[in-house]
N, C-alpha and C positions, 0 to 999 in steps of 0.2 A: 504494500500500500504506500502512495506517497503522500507525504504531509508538508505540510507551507508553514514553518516556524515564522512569525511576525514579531519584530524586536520593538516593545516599547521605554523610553527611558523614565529612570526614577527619580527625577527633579532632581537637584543641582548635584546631590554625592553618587549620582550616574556616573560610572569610571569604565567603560569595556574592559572586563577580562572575563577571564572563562573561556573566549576563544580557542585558546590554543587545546587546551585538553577536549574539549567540544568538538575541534576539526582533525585532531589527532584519534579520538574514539568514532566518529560519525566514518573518516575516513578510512581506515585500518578496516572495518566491515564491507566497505565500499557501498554506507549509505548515501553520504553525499553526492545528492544531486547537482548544486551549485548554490551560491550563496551573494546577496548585493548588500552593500551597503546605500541608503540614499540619498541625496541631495537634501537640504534644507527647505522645509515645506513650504518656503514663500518663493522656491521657485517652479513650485509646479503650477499647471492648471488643469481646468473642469471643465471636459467637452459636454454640453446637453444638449440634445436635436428633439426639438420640439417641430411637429408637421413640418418637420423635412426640413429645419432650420436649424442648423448647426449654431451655436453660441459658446463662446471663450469666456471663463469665468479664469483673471488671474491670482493665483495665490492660496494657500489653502485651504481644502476643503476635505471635511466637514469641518465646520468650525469645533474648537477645542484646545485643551491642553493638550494630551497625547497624541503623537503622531508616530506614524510607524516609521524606525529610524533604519530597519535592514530589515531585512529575510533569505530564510533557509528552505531549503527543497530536502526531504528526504525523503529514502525510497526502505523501508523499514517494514520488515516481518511483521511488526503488532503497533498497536496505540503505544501499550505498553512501554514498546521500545523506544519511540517518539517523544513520550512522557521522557523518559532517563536521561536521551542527548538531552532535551530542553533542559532540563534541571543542572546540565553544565553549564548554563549561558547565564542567568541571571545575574548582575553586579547592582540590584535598589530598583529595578526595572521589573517588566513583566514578559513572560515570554507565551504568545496565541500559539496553539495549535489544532492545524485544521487539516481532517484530511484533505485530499483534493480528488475530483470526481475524473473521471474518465469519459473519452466521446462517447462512450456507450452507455455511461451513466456508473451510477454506486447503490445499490440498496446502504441505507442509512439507520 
């Protein structure tokens, strides 16, 4: 099954570490998928097409504190297992996971 780790941070004593044993155990199994870190959220934007009308929204969105500051792909035997890498990642933050569906769909 693969799963989408989504990195949140933990207001200001946020420090990334856990990395390394994170990408040293997800990779040794050769669950890593691949991994992004992202840009700062006031530089993206928000496509909506309303009746066939494409509209630029700049800067953040959804509005909030939290934003998702990277993510993880894994390809892992169980939840289970997906649970344990995440539990290497945390430094005051939060870490989402979510399976991800297939073109053919997932019973859930």
């Amino acid at each position: 099954m693969k799963f989408l780790l989504s990195l949140y941070p933990g207001g200001a004593a946020d420090r990334p570490r856990g990395h390394e044993e994170f990408l040293a155990a997800a990779g040794r199994e050769g669950e890593l998928v691949g991994g992004y870190a992202l840009a700062d959220p006031s530089l993206s934007a928000v496509v909506r097409v309303r009746d066939g009308v494409a509209a630029v929204t700049e800067g953040p969105y959804p509005p909030g504190r939290e934003h998702v500051r990277g993510q993880y792909v894994l390809d892992c035997e169980s939840r289970e297992r997906a649970l344990e890498l995440a539990a290497l990642l945390p430094a005051g933050g939060a870490v989402e996971v979510r399976p991800l569906m297939d073109p053919a769909g997932m019973e859930m």
